[in-house]
N, C-alpha and C positions, 0 to 999 in steps of 0.2 A: 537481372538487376532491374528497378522500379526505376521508370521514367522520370527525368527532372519535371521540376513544378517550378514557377515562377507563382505565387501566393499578389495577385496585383492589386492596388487600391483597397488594403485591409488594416483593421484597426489592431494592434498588436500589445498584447499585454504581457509582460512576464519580469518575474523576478532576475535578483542581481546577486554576486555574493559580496559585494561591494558597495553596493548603490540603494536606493529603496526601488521600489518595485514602477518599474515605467508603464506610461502609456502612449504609445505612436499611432495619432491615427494617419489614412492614405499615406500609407507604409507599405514595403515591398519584402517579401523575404524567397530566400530562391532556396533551393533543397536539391543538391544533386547527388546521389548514391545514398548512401543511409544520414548525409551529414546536411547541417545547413552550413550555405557558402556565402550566402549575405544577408542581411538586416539594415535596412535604412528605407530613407526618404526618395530615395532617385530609382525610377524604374530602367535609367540607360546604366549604372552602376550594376543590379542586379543581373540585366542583360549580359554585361560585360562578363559579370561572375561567372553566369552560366556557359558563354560563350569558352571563357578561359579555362573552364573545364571538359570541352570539347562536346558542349552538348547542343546541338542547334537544332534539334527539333521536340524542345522540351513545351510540355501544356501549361498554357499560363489557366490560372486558378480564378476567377474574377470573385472581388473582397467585399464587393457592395455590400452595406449590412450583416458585416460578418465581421467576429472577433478572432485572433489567433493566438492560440497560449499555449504554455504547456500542458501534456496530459498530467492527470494526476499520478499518484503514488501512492498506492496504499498501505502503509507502513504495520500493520495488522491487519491480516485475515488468516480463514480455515476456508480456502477455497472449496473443497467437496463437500460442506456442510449445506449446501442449496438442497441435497438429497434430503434435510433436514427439518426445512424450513414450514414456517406456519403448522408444526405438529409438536411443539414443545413448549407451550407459550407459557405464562403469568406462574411464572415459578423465580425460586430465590435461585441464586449461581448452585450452590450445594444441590438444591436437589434436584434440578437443571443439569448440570456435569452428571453425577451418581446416580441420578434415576433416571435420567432418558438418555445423554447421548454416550457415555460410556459402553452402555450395555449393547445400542446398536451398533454402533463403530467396532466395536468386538466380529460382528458378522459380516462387516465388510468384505469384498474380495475385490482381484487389482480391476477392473471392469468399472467398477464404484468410483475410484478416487479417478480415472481418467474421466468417466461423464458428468460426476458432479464437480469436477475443475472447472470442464468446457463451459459446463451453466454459466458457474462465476462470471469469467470469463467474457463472454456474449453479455452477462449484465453490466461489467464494470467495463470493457469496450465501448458501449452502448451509453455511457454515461460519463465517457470522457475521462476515463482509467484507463493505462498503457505500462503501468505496473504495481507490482503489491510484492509484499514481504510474507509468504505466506507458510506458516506454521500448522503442518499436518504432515502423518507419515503415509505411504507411497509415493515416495518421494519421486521417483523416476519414471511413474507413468501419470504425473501431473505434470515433471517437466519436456515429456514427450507434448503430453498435450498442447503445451505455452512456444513452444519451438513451431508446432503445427498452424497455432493461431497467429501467430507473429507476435507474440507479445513479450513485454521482459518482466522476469520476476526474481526473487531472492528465494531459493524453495531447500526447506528445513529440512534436515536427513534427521531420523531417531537414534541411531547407533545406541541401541540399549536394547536389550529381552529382559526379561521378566519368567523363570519358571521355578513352579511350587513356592513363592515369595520371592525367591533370592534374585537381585538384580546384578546384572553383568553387562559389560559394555560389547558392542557387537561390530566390531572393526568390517568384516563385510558388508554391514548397509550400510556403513560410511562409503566404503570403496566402490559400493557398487553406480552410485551417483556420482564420484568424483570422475568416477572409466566413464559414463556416459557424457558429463560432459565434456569430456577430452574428447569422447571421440565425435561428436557432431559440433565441434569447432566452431562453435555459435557463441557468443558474445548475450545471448536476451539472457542466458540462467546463469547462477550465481548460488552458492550453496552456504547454508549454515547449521547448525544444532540447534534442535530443542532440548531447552530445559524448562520442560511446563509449566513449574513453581516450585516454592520450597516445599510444600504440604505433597508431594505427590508421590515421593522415591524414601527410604530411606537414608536417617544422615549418613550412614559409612560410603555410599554410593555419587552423595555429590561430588566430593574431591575426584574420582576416578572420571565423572563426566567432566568435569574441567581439565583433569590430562589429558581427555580425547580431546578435546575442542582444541590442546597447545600442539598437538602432536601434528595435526590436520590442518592449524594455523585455520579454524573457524571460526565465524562468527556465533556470535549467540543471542536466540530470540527466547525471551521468558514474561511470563507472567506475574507481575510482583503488587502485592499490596491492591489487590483489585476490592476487597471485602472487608469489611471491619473485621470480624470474624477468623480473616486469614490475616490477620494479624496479630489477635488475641490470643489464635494457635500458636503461633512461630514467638509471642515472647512466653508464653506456660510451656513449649518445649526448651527452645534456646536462649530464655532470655531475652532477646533484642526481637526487632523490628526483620521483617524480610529482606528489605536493604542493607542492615549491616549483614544480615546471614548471607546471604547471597556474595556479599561482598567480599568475606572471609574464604570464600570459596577460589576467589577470585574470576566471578563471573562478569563482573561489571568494568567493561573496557570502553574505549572511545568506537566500537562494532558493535556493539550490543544494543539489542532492541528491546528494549521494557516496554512492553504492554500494560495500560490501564493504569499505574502510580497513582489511585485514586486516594487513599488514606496513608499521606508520607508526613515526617514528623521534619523541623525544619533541618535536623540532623540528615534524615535523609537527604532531603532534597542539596544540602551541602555535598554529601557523597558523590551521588547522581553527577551534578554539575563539575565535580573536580575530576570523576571519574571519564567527564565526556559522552556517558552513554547519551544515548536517543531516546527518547521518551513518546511512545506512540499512544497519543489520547485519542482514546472509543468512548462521544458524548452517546454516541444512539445505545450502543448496548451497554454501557454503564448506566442508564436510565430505564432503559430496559429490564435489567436484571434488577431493577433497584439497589445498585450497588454502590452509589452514592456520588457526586460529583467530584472531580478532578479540580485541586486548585491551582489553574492557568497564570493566575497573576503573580502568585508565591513562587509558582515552578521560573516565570520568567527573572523575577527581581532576585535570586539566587544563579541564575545563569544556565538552569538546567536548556538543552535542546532538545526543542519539539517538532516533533512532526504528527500527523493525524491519520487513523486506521478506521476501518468499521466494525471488525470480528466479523465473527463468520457469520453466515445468512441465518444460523438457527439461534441466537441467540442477538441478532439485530433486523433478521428478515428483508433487508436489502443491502447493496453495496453500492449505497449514492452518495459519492464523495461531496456532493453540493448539498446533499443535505446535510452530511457532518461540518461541513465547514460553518455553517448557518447555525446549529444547532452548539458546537463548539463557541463561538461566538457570541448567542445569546444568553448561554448557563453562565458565561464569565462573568457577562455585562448584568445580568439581573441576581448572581451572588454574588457581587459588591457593589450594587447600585453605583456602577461606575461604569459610564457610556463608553468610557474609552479604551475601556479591556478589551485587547486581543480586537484591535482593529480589522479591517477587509487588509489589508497588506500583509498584517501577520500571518493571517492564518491563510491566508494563497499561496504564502510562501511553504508555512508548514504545511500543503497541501502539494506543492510541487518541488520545489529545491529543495526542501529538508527530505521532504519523504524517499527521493532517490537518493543522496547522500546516505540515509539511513540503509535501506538496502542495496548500498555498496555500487550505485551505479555515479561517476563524478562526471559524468561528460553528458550530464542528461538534468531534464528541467529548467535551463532556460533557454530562451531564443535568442542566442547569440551566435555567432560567425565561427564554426571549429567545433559547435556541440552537435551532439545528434538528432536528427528528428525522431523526434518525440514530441506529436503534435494535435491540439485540436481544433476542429474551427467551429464556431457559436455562432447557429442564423439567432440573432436577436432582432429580425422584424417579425416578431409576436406579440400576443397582447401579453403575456408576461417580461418582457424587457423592454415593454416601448414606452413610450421616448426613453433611451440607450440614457440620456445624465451623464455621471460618471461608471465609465467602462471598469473600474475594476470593484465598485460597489456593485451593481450590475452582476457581475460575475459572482461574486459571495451571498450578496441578499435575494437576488431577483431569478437567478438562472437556475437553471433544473435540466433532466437527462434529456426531455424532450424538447429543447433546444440546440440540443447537440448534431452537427449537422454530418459532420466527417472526424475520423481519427487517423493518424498516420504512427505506425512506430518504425524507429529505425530504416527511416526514408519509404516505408511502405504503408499505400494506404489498409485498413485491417476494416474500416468504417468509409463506408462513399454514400453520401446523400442521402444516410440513416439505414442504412443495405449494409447487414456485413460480409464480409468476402469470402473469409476463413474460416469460419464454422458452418457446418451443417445444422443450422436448429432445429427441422423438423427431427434428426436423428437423433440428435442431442434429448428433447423435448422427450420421445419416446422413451428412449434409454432412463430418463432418470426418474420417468414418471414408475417404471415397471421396478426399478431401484429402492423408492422411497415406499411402493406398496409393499415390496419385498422385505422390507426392515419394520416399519410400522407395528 
């Protein structure tokens, strides 16, 4: 078990599901086993906490110059696609997907999705990530991987094969992730299906993915309406939009994670919003792809909920939540000439409390008394956040990964003084390097 922390004399920032998003500064939060046990003003209260927990010879933490918040959440990614990365570039989604990474992903073997997870991983650690929702199959030796690093994630099983065309559901690589999570009795993983999108499988085949996902009582992460294109397809086959097809299916529950919603009609985003799905906006690799911007303001004033992804490294090239949240932020405010879209509050939130909400964690993303640490602290004496202003603007416009000083998940630190603990990078480093030449 990880040593109590007493967090002393630090400025503390995080969302609410009731409240707007606070700022405490020479504030105190105490962390005893994987849980936090106080949040306030009084360092003799916090003591007391710790003390009532039987722990007396806990490290206090000194706050000076230091922010504490939640880690993030990354509500979309393709964790093993760092094997990927910077060899795919300036191409449209279509020939990006079908001409480069289908064909390598085809040659993958399981060695691949465990070294290209740990990459992610060590990057979104590193930048103040402590979980992600992540859609890619090898499902069980990415979640070996996230058990090893200490981190918590949402990790998609495929339950489907594919041979000489015909598609069939494949109840073993359901099972074969649900037995491992049983049996290492870890609480970091959490399992759901992919349904890549509507353009990917045959229509006789979607309804049979949706009795897996009832049978298994899973969530579902899909890809909807990313491309004009994929749009223009699904109404010349089916008539309607992805969101009602999808819908029809019965894919879109108050669990499911839509990825990208970039071209939704307001019909959709009506769905979306009564549906409850989660709506995970990727500004970097929607911009990226040139696949056009997501409208944040329309999705909020219909009710849809948001939370914010990166995709995976080859088709966004990094997984820096503070640059999505900035970059999120500025598309809204400069496609409607309106300063006040998608404020630093909103989207901190959709960067922390929504995005565990979305992947199925509720006792995580904020710093309150009874949730879990899930945490990180921000040295902001640098010349990118000094003079600090306000902390939670700071945090959205100003901060970046190289401010990130420590990460704690699940009462453990994974991150100490920019050192991570838990991975091997030199091994890692090698492993993916001889990976990516391998596929190339």
């Amino acid at each position: 078990m990880s040593k109590s922390v007493l967090f002393s004399d630090i400025t503390i920032v995080t969302p609410h599901d009731d409240a707007p998003v606070s700022v405490c500064e020479h504030a105190y939060c105490a962390v005893a086993g994987n849980a936090i046990v106080y949040v306030g003003d009084s360092k003799e209260e916090a003591e007391a906490a710790l003390s009532g927990m039987g722990d007396v010879s806990y490290e206090t933490y000194d706050g000076t110059n230091k922010i504490l918040c939640p880690t993030f959440a990354n509500a979309h990614a393709h964790t093993p696609m760092t094997i990927f990365r910077n060899i795919a570039d300036d191409k449209s989604l279509q020939d990006w997907l079908f001409g480069e990474i289908l064909p390598r992903e085809d040659k993958m073997v399981p060695d691949d999705f465990y070294y290209g997870n740990l990459l992610t991983l060590a990057e979104m650690i590193s930048s103040g990530t402590g979980c992600c929702a992540n859609m890619y199959t090898g499902s069980v030796q990415i979640a070996k991987g996230c058990v090893e690093a200490g981190f918590r994630i949402q990790q998609s099983v495929d339950g489907k094969r594919c041979q000489d065309g015909n598609w069939s559901v494949d109840r073993e690589n359901v099972q074969e992730l649900l037995s491992y999570i049983a049996d290492i009795q870890s609480d970091l993983v959490k399992p759901s299906l992919i349904v890549h999108s509507i353009y990917l499988y045959p229509e006789y085949f979607y309804s049979r993915i949706a009795d897996l996902a009832r049978e298994y009582s899973l969530p579902i992460t899909v890809h909807i309406s990313e491309t004009i294109r994929e749009n223009e397809d699904c109404v010349r086959q089916y008539g309607c939009s992805p969101v009602k097809k999808l819908d029809s299916f019965g894919f879109l529950t108050d669990t499911t994670v839509a990825a990208h919603c970039v071209h939704l009609s307001d019909e959709d985003r009506s769905i979306l919003a009564d549906r409850k799905v989660w709506v995970a906006h990727n500004p970097g690799s929607n911009m990226k792809l040139a696949s056009g911007v997501a409208d944040m303001a329309a999705m909020q004033k219909a009710g849809v909920r948001l939370c914010l992804g990166t995709d995976g490294a080859a088709s966004n090239n990094n997984q820096d939540m503070y640059w999505e949240m900035r970059l999120a932020s500025f598309l809204a405010k400069g496609t409607t000439y309106d300063p006040t879209v998608l404020p630093a509050e909103e989207v901190f939130k959709m960067a922390t409390r929504n995005g565990y909400l979305a992947c199925g964690f509720d006792d995580c993303g904020i710093i309150e008394k009874g949730m879990r640490a899930d945490i990180q602290i921000i040295d902001y004496d640098c010349p990118q956040m000094w003079p600090l202003g306000n902390p939670l603007s700071a945090l959205v416009y100003s901060c970046g990964p190289r401010c990130v000083e420590s990460v704690m998940i699940d009462g453990r630190f994974v991150l100490r003084n920019r050192e991570l603990l838990t991975i091997d990078m030199e091994k890692v480093k090698a492993e993916t390097k001889a990976i990516m030449q391998r596929l190339q």
